[in-house]
LODOGU-333852 format. One record per residue: x, y, z of N, C-alpha, C, CB in turn; chain. Coordinates in nm, 4 decimals. Glycine has a CB too. Layout:
N
R|nx|ny|nz|cax|cay|caz|cx|cy|cz|cbx|cby|cbz|vomi
R|X|Y|Z|X|Y|Z|X|Y|Z|X|Y|Z|A .
...
This chain:
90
R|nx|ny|nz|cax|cay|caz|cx|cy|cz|cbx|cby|cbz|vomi
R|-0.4974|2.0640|1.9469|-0.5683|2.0133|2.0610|-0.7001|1.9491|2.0191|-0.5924|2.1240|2.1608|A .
R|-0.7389|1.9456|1.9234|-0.9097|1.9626|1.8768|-0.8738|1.7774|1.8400|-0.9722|2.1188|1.6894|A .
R|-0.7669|1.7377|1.8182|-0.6998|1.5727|1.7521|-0.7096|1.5403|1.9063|-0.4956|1.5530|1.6533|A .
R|-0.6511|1.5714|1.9889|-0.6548|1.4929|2.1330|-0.7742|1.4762|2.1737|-0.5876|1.5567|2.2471|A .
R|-0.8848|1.5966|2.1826|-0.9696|1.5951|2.2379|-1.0664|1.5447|2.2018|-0.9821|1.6706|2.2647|A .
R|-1.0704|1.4823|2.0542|-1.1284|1.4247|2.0000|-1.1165|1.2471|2.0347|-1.0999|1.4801|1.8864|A .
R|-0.9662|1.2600|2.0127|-0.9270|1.1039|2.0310|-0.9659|1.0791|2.2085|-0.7249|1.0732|1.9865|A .
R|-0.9980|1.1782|2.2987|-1.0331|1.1048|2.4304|-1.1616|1.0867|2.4310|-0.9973|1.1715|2.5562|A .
R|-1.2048|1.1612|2.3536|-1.3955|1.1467|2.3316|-1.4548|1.0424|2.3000|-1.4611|1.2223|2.2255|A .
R|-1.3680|0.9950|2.1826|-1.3904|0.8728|2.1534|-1.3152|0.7196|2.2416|-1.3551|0.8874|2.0156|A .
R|-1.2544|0.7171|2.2523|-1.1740|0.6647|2.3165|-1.2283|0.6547|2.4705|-1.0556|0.7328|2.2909|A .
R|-1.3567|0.7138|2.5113|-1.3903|0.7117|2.6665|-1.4262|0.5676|2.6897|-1.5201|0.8163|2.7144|A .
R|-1.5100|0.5704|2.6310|-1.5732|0.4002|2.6743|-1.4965|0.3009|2.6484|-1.7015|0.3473|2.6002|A .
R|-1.3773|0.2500|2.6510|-1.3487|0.2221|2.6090|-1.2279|0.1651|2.7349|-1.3633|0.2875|2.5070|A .
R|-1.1986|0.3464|2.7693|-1.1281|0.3794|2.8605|-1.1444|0.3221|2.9850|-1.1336|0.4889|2.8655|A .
R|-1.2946|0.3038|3.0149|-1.3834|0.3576|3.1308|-1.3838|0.2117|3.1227|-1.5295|0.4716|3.1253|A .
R|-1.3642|0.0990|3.0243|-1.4386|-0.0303|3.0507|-1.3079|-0.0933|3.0882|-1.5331|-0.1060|2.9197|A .
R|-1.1752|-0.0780|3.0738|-1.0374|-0.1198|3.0716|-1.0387|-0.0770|3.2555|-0.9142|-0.0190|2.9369|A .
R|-1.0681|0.0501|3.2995|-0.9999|0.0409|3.4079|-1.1407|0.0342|3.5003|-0.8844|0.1650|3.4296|A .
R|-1.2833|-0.0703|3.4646|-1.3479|-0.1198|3.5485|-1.2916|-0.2695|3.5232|-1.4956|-0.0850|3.5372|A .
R|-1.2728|-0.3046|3.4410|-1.1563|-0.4858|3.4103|-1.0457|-0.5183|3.4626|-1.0888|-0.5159|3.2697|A .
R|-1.0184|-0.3824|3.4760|-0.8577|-0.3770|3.5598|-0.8520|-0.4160|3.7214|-0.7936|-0.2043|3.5567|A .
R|-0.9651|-0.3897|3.7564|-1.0207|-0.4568|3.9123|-1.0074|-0.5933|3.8784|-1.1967|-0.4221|3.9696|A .
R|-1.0377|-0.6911|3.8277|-1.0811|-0.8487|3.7915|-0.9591|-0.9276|3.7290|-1.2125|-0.8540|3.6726|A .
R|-0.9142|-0.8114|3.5978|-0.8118|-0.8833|3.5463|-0.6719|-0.8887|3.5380|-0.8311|-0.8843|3.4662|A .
R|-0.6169|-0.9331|3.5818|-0.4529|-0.8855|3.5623|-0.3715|-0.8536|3.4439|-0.3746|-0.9795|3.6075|A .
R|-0.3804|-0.9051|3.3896|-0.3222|-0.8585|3.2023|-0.4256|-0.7342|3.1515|-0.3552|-1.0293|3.0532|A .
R|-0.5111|-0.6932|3.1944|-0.5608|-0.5695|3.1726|-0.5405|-0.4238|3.2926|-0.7050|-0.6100|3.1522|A .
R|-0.4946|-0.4982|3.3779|-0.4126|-0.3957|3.4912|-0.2880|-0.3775|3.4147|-0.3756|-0.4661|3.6628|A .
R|-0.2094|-0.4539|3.3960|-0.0824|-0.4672|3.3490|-0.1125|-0.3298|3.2459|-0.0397|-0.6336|3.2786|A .
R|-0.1165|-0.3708|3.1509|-0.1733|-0.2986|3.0454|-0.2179|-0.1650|3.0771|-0.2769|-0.3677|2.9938|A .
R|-0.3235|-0.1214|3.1359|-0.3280|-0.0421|3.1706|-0.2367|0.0621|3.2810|-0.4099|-0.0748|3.1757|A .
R|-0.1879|0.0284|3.3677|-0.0670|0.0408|3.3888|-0.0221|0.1083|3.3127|-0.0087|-0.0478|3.3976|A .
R|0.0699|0.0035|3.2128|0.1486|0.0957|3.0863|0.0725|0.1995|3.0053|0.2015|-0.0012|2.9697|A .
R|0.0088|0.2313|3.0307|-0.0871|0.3410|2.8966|-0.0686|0.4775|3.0253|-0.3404|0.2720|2.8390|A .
R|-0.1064|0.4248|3.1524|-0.0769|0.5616|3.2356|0.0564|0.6104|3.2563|-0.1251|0.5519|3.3696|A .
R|0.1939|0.5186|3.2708|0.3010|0.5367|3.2353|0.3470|0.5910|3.1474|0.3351|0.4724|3.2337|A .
R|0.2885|0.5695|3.0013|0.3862|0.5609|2.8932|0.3020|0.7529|2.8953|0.3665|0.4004|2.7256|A .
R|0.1918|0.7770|2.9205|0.1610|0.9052|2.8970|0.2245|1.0200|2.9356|0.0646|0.9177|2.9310|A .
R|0.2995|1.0577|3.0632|0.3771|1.1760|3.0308|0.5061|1.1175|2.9556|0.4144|1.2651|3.1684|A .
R|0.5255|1.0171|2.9398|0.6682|1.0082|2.8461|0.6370|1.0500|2.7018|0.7358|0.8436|2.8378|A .
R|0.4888|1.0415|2.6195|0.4501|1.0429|2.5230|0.4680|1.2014|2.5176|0.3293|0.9694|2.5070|A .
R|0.4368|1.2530|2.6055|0.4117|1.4465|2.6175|0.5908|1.4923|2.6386|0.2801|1.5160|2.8216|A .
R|0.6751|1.3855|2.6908|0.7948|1.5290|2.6995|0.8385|1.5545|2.5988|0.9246|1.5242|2.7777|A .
R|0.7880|1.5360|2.4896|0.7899|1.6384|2.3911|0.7789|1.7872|2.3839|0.7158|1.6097|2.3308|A .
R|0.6587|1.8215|2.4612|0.5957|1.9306|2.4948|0.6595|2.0592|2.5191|0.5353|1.9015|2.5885|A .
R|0.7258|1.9759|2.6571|0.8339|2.0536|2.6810|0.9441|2.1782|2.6297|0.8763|1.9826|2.6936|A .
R|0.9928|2.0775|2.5430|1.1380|2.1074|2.4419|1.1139|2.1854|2.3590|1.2020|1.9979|2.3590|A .
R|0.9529|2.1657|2.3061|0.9010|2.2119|2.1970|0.8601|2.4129|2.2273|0.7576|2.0942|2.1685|A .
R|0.7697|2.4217|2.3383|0.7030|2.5479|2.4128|0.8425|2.6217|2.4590|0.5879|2.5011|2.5615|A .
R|0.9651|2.5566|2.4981|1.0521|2.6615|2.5342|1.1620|2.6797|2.3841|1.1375|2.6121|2.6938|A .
R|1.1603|2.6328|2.2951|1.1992|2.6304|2.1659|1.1662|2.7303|2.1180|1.1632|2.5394|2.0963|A .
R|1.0131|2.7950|2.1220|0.9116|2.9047|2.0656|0.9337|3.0316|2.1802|0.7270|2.8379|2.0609|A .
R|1.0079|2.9901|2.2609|0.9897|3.1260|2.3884|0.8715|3.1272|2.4500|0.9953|3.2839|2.3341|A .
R|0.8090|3.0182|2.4585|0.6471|3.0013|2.5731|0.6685|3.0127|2.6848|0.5621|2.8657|2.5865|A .
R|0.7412|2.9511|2.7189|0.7965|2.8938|2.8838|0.9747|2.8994|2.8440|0.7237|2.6742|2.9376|A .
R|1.0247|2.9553|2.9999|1.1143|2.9247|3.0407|1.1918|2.7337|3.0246|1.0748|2.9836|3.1584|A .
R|1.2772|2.7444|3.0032|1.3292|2.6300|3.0420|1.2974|2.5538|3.1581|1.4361|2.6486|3.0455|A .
R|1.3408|2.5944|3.2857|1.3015|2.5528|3.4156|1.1481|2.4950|3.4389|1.3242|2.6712|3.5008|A .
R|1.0481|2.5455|3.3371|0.8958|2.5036|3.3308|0.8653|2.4403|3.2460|0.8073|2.5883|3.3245|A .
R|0.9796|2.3441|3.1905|0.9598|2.2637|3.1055|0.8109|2.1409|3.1857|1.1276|2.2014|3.0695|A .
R|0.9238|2.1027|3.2614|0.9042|1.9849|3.3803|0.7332|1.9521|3.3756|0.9595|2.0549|3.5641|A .
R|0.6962|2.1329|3.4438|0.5861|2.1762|3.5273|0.5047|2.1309|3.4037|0.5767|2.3442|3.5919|A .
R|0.4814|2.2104|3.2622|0.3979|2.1833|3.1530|0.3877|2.0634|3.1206|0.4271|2.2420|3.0517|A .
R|0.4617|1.9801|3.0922|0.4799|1.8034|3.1032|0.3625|1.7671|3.1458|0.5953|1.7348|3.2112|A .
R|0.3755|1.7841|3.2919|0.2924|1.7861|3.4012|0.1567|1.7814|3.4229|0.3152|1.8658|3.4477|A .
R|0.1632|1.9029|3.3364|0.0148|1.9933|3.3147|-0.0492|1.9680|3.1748|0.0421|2.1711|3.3224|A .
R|0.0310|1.9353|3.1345|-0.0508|1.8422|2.9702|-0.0970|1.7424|3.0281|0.0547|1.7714|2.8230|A .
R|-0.0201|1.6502|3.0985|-0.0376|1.5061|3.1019|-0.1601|1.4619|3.1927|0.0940|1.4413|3.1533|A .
R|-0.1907|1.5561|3.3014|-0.3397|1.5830|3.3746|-0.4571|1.6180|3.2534|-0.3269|1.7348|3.4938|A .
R|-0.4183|1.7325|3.2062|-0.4944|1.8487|3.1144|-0.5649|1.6726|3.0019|-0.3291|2.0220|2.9973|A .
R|-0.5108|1.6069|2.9316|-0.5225|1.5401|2.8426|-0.5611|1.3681|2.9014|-0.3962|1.5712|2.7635|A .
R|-0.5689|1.3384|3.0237|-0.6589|1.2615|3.0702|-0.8084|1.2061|3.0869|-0.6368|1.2796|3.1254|A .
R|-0.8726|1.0733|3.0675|-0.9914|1.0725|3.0230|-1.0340|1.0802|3.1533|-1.0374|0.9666|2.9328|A .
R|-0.9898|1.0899|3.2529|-1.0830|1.1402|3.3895|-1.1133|1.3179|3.3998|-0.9811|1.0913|3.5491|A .
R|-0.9943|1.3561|3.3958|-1.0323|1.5112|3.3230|-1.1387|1.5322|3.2377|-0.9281|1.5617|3.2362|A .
R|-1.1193|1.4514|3.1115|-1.2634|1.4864|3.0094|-1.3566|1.4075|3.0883|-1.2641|1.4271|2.8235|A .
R|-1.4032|1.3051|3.1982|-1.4855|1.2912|3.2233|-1.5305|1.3870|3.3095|-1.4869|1.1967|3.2405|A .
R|-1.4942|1.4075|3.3821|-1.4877|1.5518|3.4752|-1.6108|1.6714|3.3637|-1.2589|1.6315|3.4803|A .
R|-1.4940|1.7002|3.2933|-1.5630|1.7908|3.2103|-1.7178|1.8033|3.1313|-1.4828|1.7924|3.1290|A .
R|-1.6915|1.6788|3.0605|-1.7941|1.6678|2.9863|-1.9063|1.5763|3.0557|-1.7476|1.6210|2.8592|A .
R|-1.8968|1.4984|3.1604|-2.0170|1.4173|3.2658|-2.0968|1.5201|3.3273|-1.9498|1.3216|3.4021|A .
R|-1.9617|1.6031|3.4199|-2.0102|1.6540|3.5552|-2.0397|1.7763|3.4811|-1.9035|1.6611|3.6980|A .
R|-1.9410|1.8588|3.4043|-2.0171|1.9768|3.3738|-2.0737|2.0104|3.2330|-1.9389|2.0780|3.4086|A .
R|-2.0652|1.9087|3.1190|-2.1569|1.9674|3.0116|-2.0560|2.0068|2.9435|-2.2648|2.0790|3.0431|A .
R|-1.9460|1.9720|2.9471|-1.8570|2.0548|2.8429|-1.8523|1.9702|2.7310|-1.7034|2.0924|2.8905|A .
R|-1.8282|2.0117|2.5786|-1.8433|1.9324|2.4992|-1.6721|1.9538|2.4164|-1.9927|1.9621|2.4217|A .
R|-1.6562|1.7879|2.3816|-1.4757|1.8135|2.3389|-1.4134|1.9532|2.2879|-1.4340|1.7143|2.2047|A .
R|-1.4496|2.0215|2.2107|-1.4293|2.1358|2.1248|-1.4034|2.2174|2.2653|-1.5662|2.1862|2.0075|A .
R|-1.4566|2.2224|2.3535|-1.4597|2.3268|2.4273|-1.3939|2.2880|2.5748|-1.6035|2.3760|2.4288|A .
């Protein structure tokens, strides 16, 4: 987790400037678009993997998907680290 949370840290501004462009531009909507799409497809990995180890049930594959794919969002880390002070590591 410490590789994700790193890569959204960095990756904020970046983030933050794509989906204020995304109002204005269309090939950067587009685009962006696909990056919010392609993200729980990137995670159902997750899934297969946590009930493989006996973490989760099968049936909660779905739900964890789910819950990564929120959990690992740069509005989440903005959330976190803007509004409350949290710093990536934590």
């Amino acid at each position: 987790m410490d590789l994700v949370s790193a890569s959204i840290a960095h990756s904020d501004a970046l983030w933050q400037t794509a989906r204020a462009a995304a109002d204005a531009e269309p090939e950067i909507r587009r685009l962006l678009g696909q990056a919010l799409e392609r993200r729980p497809k990137d995670l159902a990995i997750a899934g297969p993997w946590l009930v493989s180890r006996g973490l989760i049930l099968p049936d909660e594959a779905d739900n964890a998907v789910a819950t990564f794919s929120v959990l690992v969002s740069h509005e989440v880390y903005e959330q976190l680290a803007g509004q409350f002070g949290y710093s990536p590591a934590e």
